[in-house]
N, CA, C and O atoms as a GROMACS GRO file, in nm:
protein
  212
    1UNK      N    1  -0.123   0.705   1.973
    1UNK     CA    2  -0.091   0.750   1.839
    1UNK      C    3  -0.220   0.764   1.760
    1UNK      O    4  -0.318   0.701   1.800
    2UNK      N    5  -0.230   0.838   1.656
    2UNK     CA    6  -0.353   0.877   1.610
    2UNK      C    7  -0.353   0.766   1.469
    2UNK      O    8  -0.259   0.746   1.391
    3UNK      N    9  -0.505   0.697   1.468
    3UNK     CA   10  -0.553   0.650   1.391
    3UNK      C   11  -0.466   0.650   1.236
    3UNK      O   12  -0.399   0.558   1.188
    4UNK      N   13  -0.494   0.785   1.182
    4UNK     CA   14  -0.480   0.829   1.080
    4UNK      C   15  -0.268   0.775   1.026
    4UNK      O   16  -0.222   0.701   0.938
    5UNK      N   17  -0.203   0.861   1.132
    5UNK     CA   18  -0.085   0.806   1.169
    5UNK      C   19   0.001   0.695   1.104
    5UNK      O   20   0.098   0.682   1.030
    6UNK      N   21  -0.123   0.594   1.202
    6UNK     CA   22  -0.096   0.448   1.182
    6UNK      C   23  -0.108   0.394   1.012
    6UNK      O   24  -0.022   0.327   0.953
    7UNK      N   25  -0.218   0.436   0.963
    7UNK     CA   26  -0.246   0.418   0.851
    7UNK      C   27  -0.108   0.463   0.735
    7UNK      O   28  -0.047   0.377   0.671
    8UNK      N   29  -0.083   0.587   0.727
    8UNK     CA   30   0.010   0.592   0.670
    8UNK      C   31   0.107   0.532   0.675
    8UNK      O   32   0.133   0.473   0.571
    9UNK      N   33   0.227   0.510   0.815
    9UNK     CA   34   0.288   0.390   0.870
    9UNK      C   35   0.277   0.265   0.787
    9UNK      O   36   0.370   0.229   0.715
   10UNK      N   37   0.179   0.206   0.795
   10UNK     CA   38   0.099   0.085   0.709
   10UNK      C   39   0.106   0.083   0.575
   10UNK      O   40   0.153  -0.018   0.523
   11UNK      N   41   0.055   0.206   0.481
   11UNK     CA   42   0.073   0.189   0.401
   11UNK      C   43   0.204   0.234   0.331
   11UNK      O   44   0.215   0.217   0.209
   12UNK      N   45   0.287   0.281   0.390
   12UNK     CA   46   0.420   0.306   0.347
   12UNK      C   47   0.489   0.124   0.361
   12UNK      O   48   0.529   0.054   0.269
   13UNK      N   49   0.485   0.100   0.470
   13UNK     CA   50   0.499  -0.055   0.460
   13UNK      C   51   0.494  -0.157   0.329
   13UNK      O   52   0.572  -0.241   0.285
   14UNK      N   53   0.362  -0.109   0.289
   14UNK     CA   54   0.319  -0.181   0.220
   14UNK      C   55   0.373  -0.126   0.042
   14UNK      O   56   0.417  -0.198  -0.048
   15UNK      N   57   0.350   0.005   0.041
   15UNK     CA   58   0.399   0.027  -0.054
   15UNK      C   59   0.602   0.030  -0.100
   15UNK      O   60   0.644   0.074  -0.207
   16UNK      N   61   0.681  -0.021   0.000
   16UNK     CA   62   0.748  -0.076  -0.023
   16UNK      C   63   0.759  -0.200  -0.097
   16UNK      O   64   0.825  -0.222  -0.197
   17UNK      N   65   0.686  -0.273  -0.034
   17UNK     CA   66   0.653  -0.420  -0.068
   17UNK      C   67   0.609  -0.389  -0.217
   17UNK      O   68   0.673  -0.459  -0.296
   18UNK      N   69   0.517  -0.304  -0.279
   18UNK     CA   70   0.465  -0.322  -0.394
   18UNK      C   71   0.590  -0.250  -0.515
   18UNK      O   72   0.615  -0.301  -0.625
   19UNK      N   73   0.646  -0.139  -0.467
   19UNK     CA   74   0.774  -0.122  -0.555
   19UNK      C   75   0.886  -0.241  -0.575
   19UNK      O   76   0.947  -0.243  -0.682
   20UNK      N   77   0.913  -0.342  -0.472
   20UNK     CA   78   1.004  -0.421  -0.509
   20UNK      C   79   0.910  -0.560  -0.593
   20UNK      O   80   0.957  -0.654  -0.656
   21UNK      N   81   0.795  -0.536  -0.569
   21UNK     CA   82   0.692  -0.660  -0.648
   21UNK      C   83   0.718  -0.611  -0.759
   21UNK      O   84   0.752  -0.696  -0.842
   22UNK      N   85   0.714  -0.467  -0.810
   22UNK     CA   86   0.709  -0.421  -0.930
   22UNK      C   87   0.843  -0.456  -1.030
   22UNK      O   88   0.832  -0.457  -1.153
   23UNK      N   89   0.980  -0.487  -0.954
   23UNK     CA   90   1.080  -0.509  -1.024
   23UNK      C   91   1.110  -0.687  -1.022
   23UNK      O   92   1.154  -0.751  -1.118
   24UNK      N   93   1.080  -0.732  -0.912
   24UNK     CA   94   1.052  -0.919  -0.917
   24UNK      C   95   0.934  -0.988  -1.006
   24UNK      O   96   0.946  -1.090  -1.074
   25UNK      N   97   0.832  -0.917  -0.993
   25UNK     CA   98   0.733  -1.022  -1.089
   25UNK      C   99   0.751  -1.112  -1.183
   25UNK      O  100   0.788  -1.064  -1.291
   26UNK      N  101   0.739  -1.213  -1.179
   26UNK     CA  102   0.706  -1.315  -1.332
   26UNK      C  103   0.653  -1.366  -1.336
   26UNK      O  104   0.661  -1.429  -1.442
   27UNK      N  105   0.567  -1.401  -1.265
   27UNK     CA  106   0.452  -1.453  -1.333
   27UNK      C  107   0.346  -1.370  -1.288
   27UNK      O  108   0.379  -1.256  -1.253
   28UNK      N  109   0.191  -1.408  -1.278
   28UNK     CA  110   0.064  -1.346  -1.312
   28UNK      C  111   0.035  -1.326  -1.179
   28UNK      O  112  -0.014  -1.224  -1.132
   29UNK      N  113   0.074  -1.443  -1.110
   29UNK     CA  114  -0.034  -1.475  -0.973
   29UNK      C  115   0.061  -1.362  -0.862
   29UNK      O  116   0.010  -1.322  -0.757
   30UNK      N  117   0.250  -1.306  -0.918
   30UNK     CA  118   0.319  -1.181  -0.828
   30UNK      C  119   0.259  -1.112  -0.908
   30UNK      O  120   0.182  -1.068  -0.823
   31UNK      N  121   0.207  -1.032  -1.054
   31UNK     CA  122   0.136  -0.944  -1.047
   31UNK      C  123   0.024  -0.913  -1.009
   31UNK      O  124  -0.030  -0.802  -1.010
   32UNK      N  125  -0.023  -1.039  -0.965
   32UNK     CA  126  -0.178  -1.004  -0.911
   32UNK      C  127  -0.151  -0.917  -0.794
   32UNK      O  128  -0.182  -0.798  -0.788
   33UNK      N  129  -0.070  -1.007  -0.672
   33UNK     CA  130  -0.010  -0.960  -0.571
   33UNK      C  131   0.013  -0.808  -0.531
   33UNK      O  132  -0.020  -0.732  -0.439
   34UNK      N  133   0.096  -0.803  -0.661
   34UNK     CA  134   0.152  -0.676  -0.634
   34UNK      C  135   0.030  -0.553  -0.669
   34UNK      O  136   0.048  -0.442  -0.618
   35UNK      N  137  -0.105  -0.578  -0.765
   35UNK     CA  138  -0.161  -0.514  -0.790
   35UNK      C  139  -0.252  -0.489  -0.681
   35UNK      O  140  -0.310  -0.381  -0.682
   36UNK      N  141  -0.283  -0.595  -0.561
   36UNK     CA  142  -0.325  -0.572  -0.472
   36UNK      C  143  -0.308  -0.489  -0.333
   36UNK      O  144  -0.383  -0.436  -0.251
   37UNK      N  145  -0.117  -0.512  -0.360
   37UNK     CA  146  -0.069  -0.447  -0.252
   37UNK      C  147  -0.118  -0.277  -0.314
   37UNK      O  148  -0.151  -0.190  -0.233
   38UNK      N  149  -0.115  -0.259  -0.421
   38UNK     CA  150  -0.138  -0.091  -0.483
   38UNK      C  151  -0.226  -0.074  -0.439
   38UNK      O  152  -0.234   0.040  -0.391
   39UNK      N  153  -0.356  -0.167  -0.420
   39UNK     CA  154  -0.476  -0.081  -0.381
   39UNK      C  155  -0.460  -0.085  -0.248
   39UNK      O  156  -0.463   0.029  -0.202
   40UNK      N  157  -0.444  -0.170  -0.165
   40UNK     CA  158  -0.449  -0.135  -0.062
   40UNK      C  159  -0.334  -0.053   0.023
   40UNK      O  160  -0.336  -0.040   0.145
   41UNK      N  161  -0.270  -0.017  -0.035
   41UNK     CA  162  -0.134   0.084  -0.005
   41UNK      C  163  -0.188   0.214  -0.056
   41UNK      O  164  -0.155   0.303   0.022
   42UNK      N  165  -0.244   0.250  -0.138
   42UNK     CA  166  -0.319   0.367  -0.186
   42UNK      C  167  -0.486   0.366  -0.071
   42UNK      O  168  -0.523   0.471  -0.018
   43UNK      N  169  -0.529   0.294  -0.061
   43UNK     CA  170  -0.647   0.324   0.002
   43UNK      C  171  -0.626   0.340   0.158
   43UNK      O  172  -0.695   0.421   0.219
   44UNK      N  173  -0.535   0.266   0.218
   44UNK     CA  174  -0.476   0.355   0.312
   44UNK      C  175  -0.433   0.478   0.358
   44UNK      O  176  -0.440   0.525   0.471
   45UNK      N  177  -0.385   0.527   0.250
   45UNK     CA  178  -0.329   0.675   0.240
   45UNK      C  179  -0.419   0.743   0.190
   45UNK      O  180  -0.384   0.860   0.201
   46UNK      N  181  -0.536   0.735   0.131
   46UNK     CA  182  -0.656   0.800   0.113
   46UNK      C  183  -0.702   0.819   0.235
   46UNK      O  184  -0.709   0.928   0.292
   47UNK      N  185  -0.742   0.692   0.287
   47UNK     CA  186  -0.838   0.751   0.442
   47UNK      C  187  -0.753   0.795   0.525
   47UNK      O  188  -0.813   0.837   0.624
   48UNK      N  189  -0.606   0.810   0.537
   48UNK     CA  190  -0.543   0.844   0.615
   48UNK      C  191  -0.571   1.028   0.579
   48UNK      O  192  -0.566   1.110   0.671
   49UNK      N  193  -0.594   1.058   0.470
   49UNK     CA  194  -0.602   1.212   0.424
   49UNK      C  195  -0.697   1.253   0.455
   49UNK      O  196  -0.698   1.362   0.514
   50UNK      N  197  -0.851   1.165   0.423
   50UNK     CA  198  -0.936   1.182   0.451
   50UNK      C  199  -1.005   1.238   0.569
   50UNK      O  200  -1.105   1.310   0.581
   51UNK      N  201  -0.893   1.163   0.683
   51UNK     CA  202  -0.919   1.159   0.846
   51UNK      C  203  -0.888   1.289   0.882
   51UNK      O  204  -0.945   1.346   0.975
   52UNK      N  205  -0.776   1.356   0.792
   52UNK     CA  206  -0.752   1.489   0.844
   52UNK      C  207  -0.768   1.650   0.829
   52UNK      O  208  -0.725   1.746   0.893
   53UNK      N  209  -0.862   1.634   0.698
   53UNK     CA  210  -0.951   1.711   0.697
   53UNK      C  211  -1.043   1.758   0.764
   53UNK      O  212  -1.116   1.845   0.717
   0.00000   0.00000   0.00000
């Protein structure tokens, strides 16, 4: 399976996880969480675009 692929895979994963963080949060330390899962759910799918150019 191709690199790139996987990545998206991954970050779709993940950006599940950060839409349901987005409706659970209460306190600081699940928004931190969840603000982390964004970047790295977005920077996944960047280099995944990146790769296929």
């Amino acid at each position: 399976m191709n690199r790139n692929w996987l990545y998206v895979f991954i970050g779709g994963i993940i950006e599940i996880v950060w839409v349901s963080g987005l409706k659970h949060a209460s306190n600081a330390w699940e928004w931190t969480l969840t603000g982390i899962a964004i970047v790295i759910s977005f920077g996944l799918i960047i280099a995944a675009s990146k790769g296929c150019l």
